[in-house]
C-alpha positions as CSV (number, residue, x, y, z in Angstrom):
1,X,52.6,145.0,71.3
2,X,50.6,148.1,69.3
3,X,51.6,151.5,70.3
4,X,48.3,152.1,71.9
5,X,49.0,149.6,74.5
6,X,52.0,150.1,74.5
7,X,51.3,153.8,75.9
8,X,48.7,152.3,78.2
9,X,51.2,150.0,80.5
10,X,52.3,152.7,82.3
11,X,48.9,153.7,83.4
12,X,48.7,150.5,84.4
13,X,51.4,150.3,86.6
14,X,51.3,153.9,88.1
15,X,47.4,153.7,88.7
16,X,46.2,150.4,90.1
17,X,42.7,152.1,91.4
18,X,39.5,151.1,89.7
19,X,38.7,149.7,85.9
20,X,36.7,152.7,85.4
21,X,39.5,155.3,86.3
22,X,41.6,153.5,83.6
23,X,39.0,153.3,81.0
24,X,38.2,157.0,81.5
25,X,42.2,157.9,80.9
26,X,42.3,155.3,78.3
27,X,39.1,157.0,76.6
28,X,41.3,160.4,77.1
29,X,44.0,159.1,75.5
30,X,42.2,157.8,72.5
31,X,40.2,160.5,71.3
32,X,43.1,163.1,71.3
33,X,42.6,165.7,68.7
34,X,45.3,165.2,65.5
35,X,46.0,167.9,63.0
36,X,47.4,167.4,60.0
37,X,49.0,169.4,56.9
38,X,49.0,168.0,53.4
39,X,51.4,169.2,51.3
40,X,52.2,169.1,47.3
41,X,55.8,168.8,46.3
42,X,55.4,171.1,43.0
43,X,53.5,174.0,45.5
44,X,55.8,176.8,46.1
45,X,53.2,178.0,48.9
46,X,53.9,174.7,50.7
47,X,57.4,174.9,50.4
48,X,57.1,178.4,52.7
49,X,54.5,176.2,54.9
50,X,56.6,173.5,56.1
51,X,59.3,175.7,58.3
52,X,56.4,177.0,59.9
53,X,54.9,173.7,60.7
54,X,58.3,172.6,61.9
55,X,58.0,175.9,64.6
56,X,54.8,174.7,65.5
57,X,55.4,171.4,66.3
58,X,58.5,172.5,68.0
59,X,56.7,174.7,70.3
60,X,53.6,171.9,70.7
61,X,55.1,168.9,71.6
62,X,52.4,167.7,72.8
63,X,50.3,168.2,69.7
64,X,49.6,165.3,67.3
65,X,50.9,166.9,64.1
66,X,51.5,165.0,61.1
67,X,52.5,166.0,57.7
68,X,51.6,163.9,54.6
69,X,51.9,163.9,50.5
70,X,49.0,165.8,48.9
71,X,48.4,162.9,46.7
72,X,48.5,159.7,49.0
73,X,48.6,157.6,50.0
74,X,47.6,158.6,53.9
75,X,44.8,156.4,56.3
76,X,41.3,156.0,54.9
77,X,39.7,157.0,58.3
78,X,40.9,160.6,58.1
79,X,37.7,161.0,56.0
80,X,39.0,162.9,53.1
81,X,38.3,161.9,49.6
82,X,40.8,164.2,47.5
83,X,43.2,166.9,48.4
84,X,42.6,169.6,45.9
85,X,43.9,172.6,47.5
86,X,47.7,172.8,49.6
87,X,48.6,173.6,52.1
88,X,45.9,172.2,53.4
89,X,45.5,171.8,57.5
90,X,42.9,169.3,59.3
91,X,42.2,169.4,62.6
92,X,40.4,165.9,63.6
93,X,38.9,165.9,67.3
94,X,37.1,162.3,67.2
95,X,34.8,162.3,64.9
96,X,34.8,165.8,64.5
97,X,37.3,167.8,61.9
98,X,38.0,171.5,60.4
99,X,39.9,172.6,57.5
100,X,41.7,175.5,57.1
101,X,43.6,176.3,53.0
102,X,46.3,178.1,52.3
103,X,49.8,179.2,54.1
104,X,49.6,179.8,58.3
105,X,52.2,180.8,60.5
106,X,53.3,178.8,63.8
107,X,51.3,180.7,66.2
108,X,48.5,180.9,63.4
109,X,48.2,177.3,63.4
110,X,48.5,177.3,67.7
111,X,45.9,180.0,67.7
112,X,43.6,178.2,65.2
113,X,44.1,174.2,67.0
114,X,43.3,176.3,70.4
115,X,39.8,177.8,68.9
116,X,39.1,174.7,67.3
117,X,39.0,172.3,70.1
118,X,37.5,175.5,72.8
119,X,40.7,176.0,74.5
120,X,41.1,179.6,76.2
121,X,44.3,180.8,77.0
Protein backbone atom coordinates (compact mmCIF):
# COMPACT_ATOMS: atom_id res chain seq x y z
CA UNK A 1 0.00 0.00 0.00
CA UNK A 2 1.82 3.71 -0.70
CA UNK A 3 2.43 5.75 2.28
CA UNK A 4 -0.19 8.13 1.19
CA UNK A 5 -2.88 5.79 1.64
CA UNK A 6 -1.42 4.31 3.87
CA UNK A 7 -1.81 7.56 6.14
CA UNK A 8 -5.34 8.01 4.73
CA UNK A 9 -6.93 4.61 6.39
CA UNK A 10 -7.23 6.01 9.44
CA UNK A 11 -9.28 8.88 8.36
CA UNK A 12 -11.19 6.39 6.96
CA UNK A 13 -12.04 4.62 9.78
CA UNK A 14 -12.23 7.44 12.44
CA UNK A 15 -14.50 9.70 10.04
CA UNK A 16 -17.20 7.74 8.14
CA UNK A 17 -19.22 11.21 7.37
CA UNK A 18 -19.37 12.48 3.76
CA UNK A 19 -16.90 11.90 0.56
CA UNK A 20 -16.36 15.53 0.57
CA UNK A 21 -15.22 15.77 4.31
CA UNK A 22 -12.55 13.18 3.35
CA UNK A 23 -11.42 14.67 0.21
CA UNK A 24 -11.10 18.00 1.88
CA UNK A 25 -8.68 16.34 4.77
CA UNK A 26 -7.20 14.26 2.12
CA UNK A 27 -6.58 17.65 -0.01
CA UNK A 28 -5.01 18.95 3.51
CA UNK A 29 -2.98 16.27 3.83
CA UNK A 30 -1.46 16.37 0.40
CA UNK A 31 -0.50 19.83 -0.11
CA UNK A 32 1.51 20.10 3.22
CA UNK A 33 4.32 22.54 2.93
CA UNK A 34 7.96 20.51 2.84
CA UNK A 35 11.28 22.26 3.50
CA UNK A 36 14.27 21.04 2.66
CA UNK A 37 18.19 21.76 3.25
CA UNK A 38 20.78 20.73 0.70
CA UNK A 39 23.96 20.20 1.86
CA UNK A 40 27.72 19.75 0.31
CA UNK A 41 29.94 17.30 2.08
CA UNK A 42 33.29 19.42 1.30
CA UNK A 43 31.23 22.88 2.93
CA UNK A 44 32.50 23.72 6.23
CA UNK A 45 29.40 26.14 6.50
CA UNK A 46 27.09 23.05 6.16
CA UNK A 47 28.91 21.11 8.51
CA UNK A 48 27.88 23.96 11.32
CA UNK A 49 24.24 23.78 9.47
CA UNK A 50 23.26 20.36 10.17
CA UNK A 51 23.15 20.39 14.22
CA UNK A 52 20.97 23.18 13.73
CA UNK A 53 18.68 21.50 11.36
CA UNK A 54 18.70 18.54 13.74
CA UNK A 55 17.28 21.25 16.68
CA UNK A 56 14.86 22.21 14.33
CA UNK A 57 13.42 19.22 13.40
CA UNK A 58 13.57 18.18 16.92
CA UNK A 59 11.51 21.03 18.05
CA UNK A 60 8.97 20.66 14.72
CA UNK A 61 8.00 17.30 14.57
CA UNK A 62 5.43 17.95 12.72
CA UNK A 63 7.37 19.74 9.94
CA UNK A 64 8.30 17.93 6.74
CA UNK A 65 12.00 18.46 6.79
CA UNK A 66 14.31 16.64 4.65
CA UNK A 67 17.94 16.91 4.20
CA UNK A 68 19.62 15.87 0.90
CA UNK A 69 23.24 15.78 -1.09
CA UNK A 70 23.95 19.07 -2.81
CA UNK A 71 24.75 17.14 -5.85
CA UNK A 72 21.85 14.54 -6.38
CA UNK A 73 20.42 12.78 -6.94
CA UNK A 74 16.98 14.12 -5.01
CA UNK A 75 13.07 14.00 -6.85
CA UNK A 76 12.77 15.92 -10.17
CA UNK A 77 9.43 17.64 -8.95
CA UNK A 78 11.20 19.76 -6.39
CA UNK A 79 11.78 22.00 -9.34
CA UNK A 80 15.36 22.77 -8.96
CA UNK A 81 17.78 22.52 -11.75
CA UNK A 82 21.34 22.85 -9.88
CA UNK A 83 22.37 23.45 -6.39
CA UNK A 84 25.06 26.04 -6.68
CA UNK A 85 25.09 27.60 -3.33
CA UNK A 86 24.95 25.44 0.41
CA UNK A 87 23.36 25.37 2.72
CA UNK A 88 20.76 25.90 0.83
CA UNK A 89 16.93 25.82 2.44
CA UNK A 90 13.61 25.40 0.26
CA UNK A 91 10.42 25.81 1.51
CA UNK A 92 7.79 24.16 -1.04
CA UNK A 93 4.00 24.96 -0.20
CA UNK A 94 2.30 23.18 -3.32
CA UNK A 95 3.28 24.64 -6.03
CA UNK A 96 4.71 27.46 -4.41
CA UNK A 97 8.60 27.59 -3.02
CA UNK A 98 11.21 30.06 -1.29
CA UNK A 99 14.84 29.87 -0.94
CA UNK A 100 16.82 31.02 1.60
CA UNK A 101 21.36 30.62 1.21
CA UNK A 102 23.62 30.35 3.68
CA UNK A 103 23.89 29.08 7.54
CA UNK A 104 20.33 29.60 9.85
CA UNK A 105 19.84 28.74 13.24
CA UNK A 106 16.86 26.42 14.59
CA UNK A 107 14.59 29.14 15.53
CA UNK A 108 15.84 31.03 12.28
CA UNK A 109 14.64 28.36 10.27
CA UNK A 110 11.11 28.10 12.58
CA UNK A 111 10.85 31.81 12.27
CA UNK A 112 11.43 31.85 8.47
CA UNK A 113 8.93 28.39 7.62
CA UNK A 114 6.26 30.44 9.95
CA UNK A 115 6.60 33.75 7.56
CA UNK A 116 6.77 31.80 4.72
CA UNK A 117 3.58 29.88 4.69
CA UNK A 118 1.57 33.31 6.87
CA UNK A 119 1.63 31.74 10.08
CA UNK A 120 1.42 34.33 13.16
CA UNK A 121 2.40 33.26 16.37
Amino acid sequence: MPARLHSVVPLLRDHPGSLLELVVKWEAFAVRPMILLFTSRDCPVCLAALPEWERFKSKNPMAMALAFDADGPWPLHFGLKKVRATPLYVLKNGDEGVMHEGLMRAEAIEKWMKAAVGVTS
